[in-house]
N, C-alpha and C positions, 0 to 999 in steps of 0.2 A: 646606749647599746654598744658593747664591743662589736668589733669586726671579726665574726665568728673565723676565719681564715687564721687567726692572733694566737688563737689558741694552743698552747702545746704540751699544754698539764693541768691536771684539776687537782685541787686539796680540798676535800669534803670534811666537814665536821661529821661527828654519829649521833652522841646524845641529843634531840630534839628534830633533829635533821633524818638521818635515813632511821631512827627510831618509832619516830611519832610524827613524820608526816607536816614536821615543821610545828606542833601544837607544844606548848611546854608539860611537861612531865609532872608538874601542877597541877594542871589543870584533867593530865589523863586521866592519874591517879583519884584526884575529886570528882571526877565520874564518874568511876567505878565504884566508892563509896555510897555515891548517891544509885549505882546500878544496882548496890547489895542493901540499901536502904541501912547502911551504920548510921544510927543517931546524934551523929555530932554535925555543928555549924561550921560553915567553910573558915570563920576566922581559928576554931580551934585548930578545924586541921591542917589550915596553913603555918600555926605556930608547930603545931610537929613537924610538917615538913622542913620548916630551915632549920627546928633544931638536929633533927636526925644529918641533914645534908652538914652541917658542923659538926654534929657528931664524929661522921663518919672520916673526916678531912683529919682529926687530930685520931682517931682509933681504930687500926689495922684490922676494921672487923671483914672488910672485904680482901678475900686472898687470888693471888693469882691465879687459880686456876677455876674460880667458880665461873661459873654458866650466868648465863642471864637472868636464866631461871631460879638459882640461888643465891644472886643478889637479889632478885625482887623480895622473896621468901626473907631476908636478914633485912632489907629497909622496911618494909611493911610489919614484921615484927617489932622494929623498935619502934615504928609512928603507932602501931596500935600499943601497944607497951607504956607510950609516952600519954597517951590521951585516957588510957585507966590510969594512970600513977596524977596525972593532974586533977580527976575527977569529971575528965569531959565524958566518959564513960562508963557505965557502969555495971553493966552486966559481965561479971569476970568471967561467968562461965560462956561467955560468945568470944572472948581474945581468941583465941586457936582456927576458932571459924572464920571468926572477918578474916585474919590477915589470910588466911589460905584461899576465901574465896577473892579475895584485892589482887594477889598477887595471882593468882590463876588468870584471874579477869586481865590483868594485863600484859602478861605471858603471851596468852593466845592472840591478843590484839598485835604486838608485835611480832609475832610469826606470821600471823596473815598479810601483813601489809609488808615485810620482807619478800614473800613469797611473791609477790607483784613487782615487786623493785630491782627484787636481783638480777632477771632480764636485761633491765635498761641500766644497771651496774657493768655488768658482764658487756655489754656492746660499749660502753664508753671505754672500760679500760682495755676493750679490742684496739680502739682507735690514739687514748692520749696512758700516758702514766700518770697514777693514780696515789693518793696520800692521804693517808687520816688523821687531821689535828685534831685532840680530841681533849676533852676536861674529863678524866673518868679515874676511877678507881684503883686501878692496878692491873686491870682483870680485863682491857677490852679484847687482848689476842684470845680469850677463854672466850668470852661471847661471841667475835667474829667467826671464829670456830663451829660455836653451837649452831648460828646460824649458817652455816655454809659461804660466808663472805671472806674469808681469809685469802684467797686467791684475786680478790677484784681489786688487790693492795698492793702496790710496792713496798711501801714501808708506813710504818703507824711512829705517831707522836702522842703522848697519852700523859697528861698532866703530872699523874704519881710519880711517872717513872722519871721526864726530864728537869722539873723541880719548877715549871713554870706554868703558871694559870691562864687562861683568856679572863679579862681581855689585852692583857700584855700583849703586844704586836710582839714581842720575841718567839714564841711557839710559832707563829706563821713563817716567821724568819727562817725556823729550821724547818721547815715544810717546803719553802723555798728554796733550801739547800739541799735536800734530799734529790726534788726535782732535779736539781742542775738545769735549772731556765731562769733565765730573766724573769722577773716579776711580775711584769706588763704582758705575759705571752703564758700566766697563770691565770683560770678564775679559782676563787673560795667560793664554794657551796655551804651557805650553813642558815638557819633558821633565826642565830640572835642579831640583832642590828649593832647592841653593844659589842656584841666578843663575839662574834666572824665579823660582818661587815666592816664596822671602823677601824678595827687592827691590821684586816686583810689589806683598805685601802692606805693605810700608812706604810705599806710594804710596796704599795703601786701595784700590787695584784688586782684582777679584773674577778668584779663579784655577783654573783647572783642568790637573792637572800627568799628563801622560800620561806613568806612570811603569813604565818600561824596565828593562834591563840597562844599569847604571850602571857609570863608574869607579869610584867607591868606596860601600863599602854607607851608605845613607844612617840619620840617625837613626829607632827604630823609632817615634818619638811623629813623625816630618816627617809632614805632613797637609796638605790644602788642600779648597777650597769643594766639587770634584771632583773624583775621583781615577779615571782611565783605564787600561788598561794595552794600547788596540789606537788607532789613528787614527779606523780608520774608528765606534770609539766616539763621537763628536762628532754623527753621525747621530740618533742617539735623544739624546745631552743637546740638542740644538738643534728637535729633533723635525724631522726633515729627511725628504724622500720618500726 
């Protein structure tokens, strides 16, 4: 446990972390299939999932200015797109449906658990300066926007734009530098153990890993400064009203 007194900047991750509540986005989205009862096995649709997430890394299908809500709408299209083209599917005349009820379904799930969060956002970056490293699109200052988070930020770091991915400690680097603090007197907030935690602590940043329903099970020794497993846990480690 840091010496909460240490602290004098946070660098938050977003995707998995203030998105989803620390649960990976794998496993949201196979929820929501299984909540709309699409007919396919989780190994098919974890094969669309990484091939869309590759997809997506080499083909500027996501633009600067979309919403959250029309990235979901353009990933859920190509993973349902991908699982008729392979044959996991087969009702062509349901494509237009699933993906619109998948992506609704998960739309509204991150607006309500935003809607809870942005309180204990807004009193943290009352008190420390505030930074988003983040592995995303091109398009997070469009989403921070949709959601009403754009102001809880100093400054964002957003993988498209600086040319560098997690779990490269270099992105925390420049998270660090934004800050302007010493490193030891930083925590990382982020939900991966691989890409926040161990890259934050190669930085000497102090961490707290709000840890989820992961893609893959993590080591049972991975640990960090603090360990969460709800959002709104940040309340009591920050001692917040």
């Amino acid at each position: 446990m840091f010496k909460f007194e240490d602290i004098k900047g946070i660098i938050f991750d977003y995707g998995g972390t203030i998105d989803s509540n620390g649960k990976h986005w794998a496993e949201v989205l196979w929820e929501s299939y299984q909540d709309q009862q699409i007919p396919v096995t989780k190994e098919a649709f974890r094969e669309a999932f990484v091939y869309v997430e590759r997809y997506l890394a080499v083909h500027p299908i996501i633009k600067e200015e979309d919403n959250f809500c029309i990235l979901l709408n353009k990933k859920v299209d190509l993973q349902i797109g991908y699982l008729f083209e392979k044959g996991y599917l087969t009702a062509n005349d349901k494509k237009a449906e699933y993906s619109l009820a998948v992506s609704t379904q998960c739309y509204n799930f991150v607006k309500g658990l935003i809607s809870k969060e942005k309180p204990v956002l807004e009193q943290l970056h009352a008190k420390y300066p505030m930074v988003v490293v983040s592995n995303f699109y091109g398009n997070i200052h469009a989403v921070l926007k949709d959601f009403d988070l754009l102001d809880c930020f100093d400054e964002i770091i957003e993988s498209a734009v600086v040319g560098i991915r997690k779990p490269d400690p270099a992105i925390f680097t420049l998270g660090v530098e934004k800050l302007n603090l010493p490193a030891s007197n930083i925590v990382v907030i982020g939900d991966s153990y691989k890409k926040d935690i161990v890259p934050a602590m190669k930085n000497d940043c102090k961490t707290i890993w709000l840890k989820g329903l992961g893609w893959e099970k993590d080591d049972e020794s991975a640990t960090a400064d603090v360990v969460i497993t709800d959002f709104m846990e940040l309340k009591d480690v920050f001692h917040l009203k």
